[in-house]
Legacy VTK file of the C-alpha trace (Angstrom):
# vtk DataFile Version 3.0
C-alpha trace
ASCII
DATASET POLYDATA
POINTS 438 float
0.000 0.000 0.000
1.261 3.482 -0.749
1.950 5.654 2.187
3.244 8.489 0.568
2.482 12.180 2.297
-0.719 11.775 0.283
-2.213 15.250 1.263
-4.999 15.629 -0.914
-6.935 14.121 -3.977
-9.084 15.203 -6.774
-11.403 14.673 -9.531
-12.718 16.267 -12.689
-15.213 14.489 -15.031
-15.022 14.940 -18.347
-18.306 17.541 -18.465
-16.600 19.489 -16.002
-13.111 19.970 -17.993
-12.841 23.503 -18.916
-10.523 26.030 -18.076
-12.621 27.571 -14.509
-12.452 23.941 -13.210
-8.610 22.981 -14.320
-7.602 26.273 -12.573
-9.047 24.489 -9.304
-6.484 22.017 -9.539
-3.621 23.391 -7.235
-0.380 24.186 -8.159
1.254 21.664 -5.855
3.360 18.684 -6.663
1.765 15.344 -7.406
0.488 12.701 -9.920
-2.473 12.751 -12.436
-4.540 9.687 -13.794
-6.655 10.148 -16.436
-9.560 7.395 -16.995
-11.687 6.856 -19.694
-15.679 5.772 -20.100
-15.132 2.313 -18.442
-12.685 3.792 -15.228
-10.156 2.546 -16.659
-6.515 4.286 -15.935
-5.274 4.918 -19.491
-2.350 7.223 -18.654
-0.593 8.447 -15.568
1.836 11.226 -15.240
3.213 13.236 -12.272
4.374 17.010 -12.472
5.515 19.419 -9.738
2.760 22.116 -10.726
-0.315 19.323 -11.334
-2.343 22.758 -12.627
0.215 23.485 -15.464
0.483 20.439 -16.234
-3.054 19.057 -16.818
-4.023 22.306 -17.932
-1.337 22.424 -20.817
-2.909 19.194 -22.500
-6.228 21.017 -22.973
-5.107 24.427 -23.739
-4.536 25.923 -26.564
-3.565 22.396 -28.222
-2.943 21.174 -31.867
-4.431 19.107 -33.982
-1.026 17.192 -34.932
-0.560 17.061 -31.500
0.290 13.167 -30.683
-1.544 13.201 -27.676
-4.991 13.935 -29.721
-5.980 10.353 -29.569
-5.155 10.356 -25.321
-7.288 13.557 -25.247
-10.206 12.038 -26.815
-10.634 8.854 -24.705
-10.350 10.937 -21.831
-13.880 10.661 -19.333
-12.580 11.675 -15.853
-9.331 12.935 -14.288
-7.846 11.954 -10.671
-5.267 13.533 -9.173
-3.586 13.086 -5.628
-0.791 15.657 -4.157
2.199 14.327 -2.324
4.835 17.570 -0.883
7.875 17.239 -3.406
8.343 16.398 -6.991
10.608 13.499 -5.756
7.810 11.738 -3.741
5.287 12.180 -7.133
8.142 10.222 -9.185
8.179 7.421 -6.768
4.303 7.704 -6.654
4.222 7.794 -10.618
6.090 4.400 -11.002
3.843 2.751 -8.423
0.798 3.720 -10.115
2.269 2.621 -13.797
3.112 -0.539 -12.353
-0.166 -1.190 -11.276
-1.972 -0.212 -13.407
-0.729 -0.680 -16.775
-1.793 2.334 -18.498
-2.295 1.834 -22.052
-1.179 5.182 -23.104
2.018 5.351 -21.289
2.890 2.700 -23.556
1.721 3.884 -26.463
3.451 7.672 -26.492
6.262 6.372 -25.280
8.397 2.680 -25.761
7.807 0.865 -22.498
11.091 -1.052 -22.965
12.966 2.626 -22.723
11.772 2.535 -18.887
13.627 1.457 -16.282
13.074 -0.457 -13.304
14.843 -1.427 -10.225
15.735 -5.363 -9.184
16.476 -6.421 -6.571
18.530 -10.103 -6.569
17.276 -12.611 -4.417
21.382 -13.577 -3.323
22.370 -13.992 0.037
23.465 -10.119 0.100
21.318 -9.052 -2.486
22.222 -6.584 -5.376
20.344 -3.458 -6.587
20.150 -3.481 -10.496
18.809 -1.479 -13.193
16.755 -3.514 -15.659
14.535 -2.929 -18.661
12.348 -5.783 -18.679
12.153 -7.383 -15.295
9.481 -10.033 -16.720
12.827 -11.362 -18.877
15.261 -11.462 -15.239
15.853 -14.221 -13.552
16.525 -14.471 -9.831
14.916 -11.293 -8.808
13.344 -10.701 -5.492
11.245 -8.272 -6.307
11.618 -4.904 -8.561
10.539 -1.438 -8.725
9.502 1.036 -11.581
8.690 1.712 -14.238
10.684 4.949 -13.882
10.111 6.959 -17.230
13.003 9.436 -15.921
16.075 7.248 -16.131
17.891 10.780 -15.136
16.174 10.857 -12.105
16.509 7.283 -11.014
20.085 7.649 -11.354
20.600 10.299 -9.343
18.126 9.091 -7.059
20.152 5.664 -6.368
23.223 7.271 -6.271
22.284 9.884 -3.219
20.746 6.891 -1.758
23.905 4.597 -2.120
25.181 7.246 0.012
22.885 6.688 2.970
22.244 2.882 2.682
25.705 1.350 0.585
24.678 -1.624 -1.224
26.502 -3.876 -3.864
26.011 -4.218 -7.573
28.948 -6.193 -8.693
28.617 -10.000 -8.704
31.815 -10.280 -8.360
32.279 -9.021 -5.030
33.915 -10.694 -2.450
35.829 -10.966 1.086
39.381 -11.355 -1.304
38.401 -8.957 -4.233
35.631 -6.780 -2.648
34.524 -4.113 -5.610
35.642 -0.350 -5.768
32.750 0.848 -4.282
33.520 -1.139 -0.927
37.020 0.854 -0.935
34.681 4.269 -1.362
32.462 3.235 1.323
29.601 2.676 -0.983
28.982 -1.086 -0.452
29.172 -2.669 2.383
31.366 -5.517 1.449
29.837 -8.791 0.437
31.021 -11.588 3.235
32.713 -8.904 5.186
29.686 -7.488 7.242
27.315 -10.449 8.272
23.996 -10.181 5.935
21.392 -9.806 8.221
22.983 -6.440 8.592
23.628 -6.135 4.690
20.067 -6.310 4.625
18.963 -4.099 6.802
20.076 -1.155 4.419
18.022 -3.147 1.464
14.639 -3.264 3.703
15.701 0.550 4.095
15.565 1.079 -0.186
13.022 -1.209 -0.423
10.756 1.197 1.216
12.270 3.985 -0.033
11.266 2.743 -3.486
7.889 1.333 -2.549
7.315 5.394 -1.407
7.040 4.485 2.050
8.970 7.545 2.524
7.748 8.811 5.416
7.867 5.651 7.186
11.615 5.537 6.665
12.252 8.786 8.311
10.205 7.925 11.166
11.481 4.575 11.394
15.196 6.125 11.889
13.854 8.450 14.016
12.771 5.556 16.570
16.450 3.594 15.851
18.224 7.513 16.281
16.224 8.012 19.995
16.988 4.095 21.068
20.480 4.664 20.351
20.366 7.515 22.328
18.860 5.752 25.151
21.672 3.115 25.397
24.528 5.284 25.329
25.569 4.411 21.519
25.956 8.303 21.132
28.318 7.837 17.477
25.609 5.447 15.913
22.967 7.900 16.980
24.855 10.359 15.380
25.289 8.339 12.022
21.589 7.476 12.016
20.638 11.231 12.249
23.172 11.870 9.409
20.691 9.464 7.611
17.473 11.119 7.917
19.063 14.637 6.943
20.380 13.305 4.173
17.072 11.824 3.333
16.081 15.100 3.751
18.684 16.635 1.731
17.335 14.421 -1.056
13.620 15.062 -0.720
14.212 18.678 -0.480
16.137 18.963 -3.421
12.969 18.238 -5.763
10.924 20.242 -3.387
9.377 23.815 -5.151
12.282 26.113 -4.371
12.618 27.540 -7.454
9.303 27.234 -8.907
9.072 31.738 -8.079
12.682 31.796 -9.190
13.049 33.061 -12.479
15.026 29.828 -13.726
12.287 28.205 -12.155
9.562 29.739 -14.319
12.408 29.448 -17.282
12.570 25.385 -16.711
8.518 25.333 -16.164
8.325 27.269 -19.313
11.265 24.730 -21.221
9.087 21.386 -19.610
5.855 22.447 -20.724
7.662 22.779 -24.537
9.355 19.616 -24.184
5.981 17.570 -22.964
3.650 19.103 -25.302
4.669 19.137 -28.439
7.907 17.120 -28.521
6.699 14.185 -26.034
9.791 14.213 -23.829
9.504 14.663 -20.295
12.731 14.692 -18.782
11.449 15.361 -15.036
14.090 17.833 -14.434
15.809 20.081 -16.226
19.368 20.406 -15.073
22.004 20.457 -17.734
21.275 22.257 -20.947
23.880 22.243 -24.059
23.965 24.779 -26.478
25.488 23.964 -30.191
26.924 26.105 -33.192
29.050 26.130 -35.950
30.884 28.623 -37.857
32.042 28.235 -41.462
33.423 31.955 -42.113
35.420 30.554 -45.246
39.432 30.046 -45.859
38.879 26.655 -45.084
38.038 26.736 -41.500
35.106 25.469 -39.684
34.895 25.023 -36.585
31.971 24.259 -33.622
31.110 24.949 -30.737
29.596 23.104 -26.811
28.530 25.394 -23.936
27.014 24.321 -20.941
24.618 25.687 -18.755
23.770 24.381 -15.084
20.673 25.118 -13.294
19.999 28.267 -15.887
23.712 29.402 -15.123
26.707 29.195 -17.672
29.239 26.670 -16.528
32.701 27.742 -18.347
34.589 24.713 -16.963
32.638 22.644 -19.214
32.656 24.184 -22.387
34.271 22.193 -25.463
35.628 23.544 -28.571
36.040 21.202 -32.029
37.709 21.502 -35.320
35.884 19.810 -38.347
38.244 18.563 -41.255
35.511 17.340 -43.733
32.748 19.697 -43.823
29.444 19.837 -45.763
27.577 22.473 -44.344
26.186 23.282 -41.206
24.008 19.932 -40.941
26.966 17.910 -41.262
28.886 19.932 -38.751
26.673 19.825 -36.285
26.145 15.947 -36.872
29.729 15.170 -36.150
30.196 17.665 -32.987
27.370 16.290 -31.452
28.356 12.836 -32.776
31.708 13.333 -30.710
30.240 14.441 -27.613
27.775 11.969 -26.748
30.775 9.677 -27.497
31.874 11.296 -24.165
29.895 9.237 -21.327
32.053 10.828 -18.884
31.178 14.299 -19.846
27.542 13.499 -18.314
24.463 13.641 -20.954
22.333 17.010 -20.611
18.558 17.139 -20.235
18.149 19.636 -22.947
20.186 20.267 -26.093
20.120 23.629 -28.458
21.053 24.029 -31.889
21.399 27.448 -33.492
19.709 27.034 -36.795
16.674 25.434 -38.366
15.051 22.158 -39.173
18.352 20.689 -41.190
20.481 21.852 -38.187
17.929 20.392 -35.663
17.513 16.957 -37.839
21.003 16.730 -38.228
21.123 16.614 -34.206
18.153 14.372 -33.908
19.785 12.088 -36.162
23.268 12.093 -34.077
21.039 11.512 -30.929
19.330 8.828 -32.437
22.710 6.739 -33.574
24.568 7.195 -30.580
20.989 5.199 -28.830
19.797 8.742 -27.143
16.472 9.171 -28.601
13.981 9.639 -26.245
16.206 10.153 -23.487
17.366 13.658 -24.342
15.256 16.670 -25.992
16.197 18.651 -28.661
15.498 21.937 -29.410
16.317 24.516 -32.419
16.035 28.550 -32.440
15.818 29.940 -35.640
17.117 33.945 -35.213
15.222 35.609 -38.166
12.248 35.602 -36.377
13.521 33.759 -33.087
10.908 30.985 -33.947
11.702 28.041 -31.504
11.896 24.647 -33.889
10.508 21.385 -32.147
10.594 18.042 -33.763
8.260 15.357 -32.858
9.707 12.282 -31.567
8.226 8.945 -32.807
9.562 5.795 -32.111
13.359 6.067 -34.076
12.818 8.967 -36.186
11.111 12.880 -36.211
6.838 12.550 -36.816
6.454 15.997 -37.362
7.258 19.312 -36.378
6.089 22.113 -34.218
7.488 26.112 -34.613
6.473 28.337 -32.032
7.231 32.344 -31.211
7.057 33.060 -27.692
6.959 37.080 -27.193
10.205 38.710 -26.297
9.605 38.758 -22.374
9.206 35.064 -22.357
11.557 34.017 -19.739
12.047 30.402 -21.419
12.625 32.494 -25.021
15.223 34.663 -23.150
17.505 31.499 -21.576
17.474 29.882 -24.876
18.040 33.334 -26.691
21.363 33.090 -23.948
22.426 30.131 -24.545
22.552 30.104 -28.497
24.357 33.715 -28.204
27.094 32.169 -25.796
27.586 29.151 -28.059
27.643 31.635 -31.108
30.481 33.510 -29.163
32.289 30.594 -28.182
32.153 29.127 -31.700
33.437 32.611 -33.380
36.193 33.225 -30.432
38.035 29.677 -31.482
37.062 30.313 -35.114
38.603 33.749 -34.946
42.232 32.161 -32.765
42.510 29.042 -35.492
42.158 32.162 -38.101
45.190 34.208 -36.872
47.175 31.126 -36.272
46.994 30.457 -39.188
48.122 33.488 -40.717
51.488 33.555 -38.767
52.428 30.150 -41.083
LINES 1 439
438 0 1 2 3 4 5 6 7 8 9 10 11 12 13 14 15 16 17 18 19 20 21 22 23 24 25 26 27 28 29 30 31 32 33 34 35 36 37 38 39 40 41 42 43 44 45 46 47 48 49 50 51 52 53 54 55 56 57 58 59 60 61 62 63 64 65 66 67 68 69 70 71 72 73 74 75 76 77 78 79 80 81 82 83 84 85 86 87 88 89 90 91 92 93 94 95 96 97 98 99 100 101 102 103 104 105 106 107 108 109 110 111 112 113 114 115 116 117 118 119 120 121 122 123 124 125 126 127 128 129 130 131 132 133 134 135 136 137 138 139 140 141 142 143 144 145 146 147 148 149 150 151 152 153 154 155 156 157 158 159 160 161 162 163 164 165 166 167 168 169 170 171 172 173 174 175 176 177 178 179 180 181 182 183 184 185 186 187 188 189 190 191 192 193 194 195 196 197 198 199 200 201 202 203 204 205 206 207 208 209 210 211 212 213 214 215 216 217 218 219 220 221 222 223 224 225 226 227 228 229 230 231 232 233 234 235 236 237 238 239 240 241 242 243 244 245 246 247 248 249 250 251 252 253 254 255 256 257 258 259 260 261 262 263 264 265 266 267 268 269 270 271 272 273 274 275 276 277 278 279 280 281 282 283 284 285 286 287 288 289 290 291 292 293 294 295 296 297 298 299 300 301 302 303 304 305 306 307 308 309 310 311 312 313 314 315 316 317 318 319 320 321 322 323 324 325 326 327 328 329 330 331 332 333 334 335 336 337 338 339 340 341 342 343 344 345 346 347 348 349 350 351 352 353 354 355 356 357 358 359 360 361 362 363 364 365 366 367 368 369 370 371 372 373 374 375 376 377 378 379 380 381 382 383 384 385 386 387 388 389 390 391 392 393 394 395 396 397 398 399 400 401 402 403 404 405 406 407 408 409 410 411 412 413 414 415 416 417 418 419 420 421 422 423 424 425 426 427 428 429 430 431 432 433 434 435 436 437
């Protein structure tokens, strides 16, 4: 049974969907089930404003729109508020798993989610899978997570707090390198009844028993207390802040920000007309090249963090064999996602068109991204923002759209396409002089 910090629920049948009534729905954080004529859950999606979000797929949308066929099957909406973003993803992938949801499939390849196993060994390991129906050996699993971002960062904060293994390999002679980081235990070294003990913990982490956790350490922290064990009381309330820490960092503190009305703005884009949700929006590339003649082309990588530019991660490349600017921005972007180690972004811009922004799609798609990153284009004649459409393994359609010039999302992709401009030009313009000193 769920015991997320459920604080509220809601309906809204289809006679009563109009704008009044979807502006009842409250700007919180939570997930959203929409059911159609037989009450049956055909989609479920979580957001951290549940107004915006159910409100954007019934305003102002297209008729190419993909979600058209969704929209019209639609006979009642429920919604239920939990107090952070992080607790609606956790709530999301319970209600996916149990109920199926035939549109969640449909708008989006159910064998791109993820899910957590969970061995059935005598210290059990924590994997990510992609089809747990196909593993063998599993004790239970968790998921479907359609943010494979957020799951990852999720596990790794939570590694943190409860170390587990994931190497089979492990052992008292040859324990793995995350035993000599402190983030496994050590499989044989500690006994596994308290091995397990930090499983039980993830377990109901991942179930969204959330709130049970923390008050469950709180009872351990206060008994420790009681009995004079004064450093594992300490370590235990380490735990719960840092379980804090975690839930607080998808909590609404930037929604009144103005990069947090900037990333509402960019989500809302990404959801309704490209079909990518990426959950959060943390890193966001930028992309150029310049071809100024003499030979020399060049391209460009900035990268913003949190709405900020990030310097330190900027990348600069030369391109040999050029075509135009479709082919240069195919093999720049080709290289980078090469780089696993450079970490993938949420969000990439191109400065250009469709052929620029096809030309990216298509390096997504080889390097096995599709679906997993958006992709964006800003045109500057007319600053037209160019979306494609993803379908399966290729672009459906497209969608241009001119946001007026105090649109805070317009103005941080305006920013970033400017920086990557300069970037591109200021290496352009030092391979240039070089030269002429041959």
């Amino acid at each position: 049974m769920l015991t997320l910090s459920q604080v509220a629920r809601g309906v809204i049948k289809n006679h009563m969907i109009n704008k009044d009534n979807l502006s009842k729905i409250p700007n919180k954080p939570g997930t959203y089930l929409f059911k159609n004529s037989n009450k049956e859950v055909i989609y479920v999606g979580k957001a951290l404003n549940l107004r915006n979000r159910v409100k954007s797929y019934f305003i102002g949308k297209s008729k190419e729109n993909r979600t058209d066929n969704l929209l019209e099957n639609i006979e009642k909406i429920d919604y239920q508020i939990v107090n952070t973003e992080m607790e609606a993803l956790l709530l999301e992938a319970r209600l996916i798993k149990q109920y199926h949801p035939k549109f969640n499939k449909l708008l989006k390849d159910d064998t791109r989610y993820l899910y957590v196993g969970i061995t059935k060994e005598e210290y059990p390991r924590i994997k990510l899978i992609r089809q747990p129906e196909h593993e063998e050996n599993l004790l239970d699993w968790y998921g479907p997570f359609p943010s494979s971002y957020s799951l990852k960062e999720i596990l790794r904060f939570l590694r943190r707090i409860f170390p587990y293994c994931t190497d089979p390999r492990c052992s008292p002679k040859k324990p793995c390198f995350y035993y000599r980081i402190k983030m496994c235990p050590g499989v044989g070294i500690v006994p596994s009844s308290e091995y397990k003990k930090n499983i039980t913990k993830i377990r109901m982490f991942l179930k969204g028993e959330v709130r049970s956790l923390l008050k469950k350490l709180e009872k351990q922290m206060i008994l420790e207390s009681a009995n004079l064990k004064f450093e594992q009381a300490g370590e235990t309330k380490k735990k719960i802040q840092m379980i804090n820490n975690l839930l607080g960092k998808y909590q609404r503190t930037d929604e009144e920000s103005k990069f947090g009305k900037q990333l509402a703005g960019l989500k809302e884009i990404l959801i309704k007309y490209q079909g990518f949700d990426p959950f959060i929006i943390k890193r966001i590339e930028g992309y150029d090249v310049s071809n100024l003649g003499k030979g020399i082309v060049v391209g460009s990588m900035v990268a913003f963090i949190n709405g900020e530019p990030d310097n330190s991660l900027y990348r600069q490349f030369r391109i040999d064999k050029f075509g135009g600017d479709t082919e240069g921005i195919y093999e720049i972007l080709k290289r980078r996602l090469k780089h696993q180690e450079w970490i993938y972004p949420q969000l990439i811009l191109v400065d250009g068109g469709k052929g620029q922004v096809s030309a990216a799609v298509k390096a997504v798609k080889d390097l096995g991204m599709l679906g997993k990153v958006g992709v964006l284009g800003l045109a500057k004649e007319y600053e037209t923002i160019i979306i494609p459409r993803f379908g399966q393994d290729s672009i459906k359609g497209w969608k241009e759209i001119s946001l007026t010039a105090n649109s805070l999302p317009l103005q941080l992709l305006q920013h970033i396409r400017d920086e990557a401009h300069r970037f591109a030009q200021r290496y352009y313009k030092k391979i240039y002089k070089k030269n002429l000193l041959k």
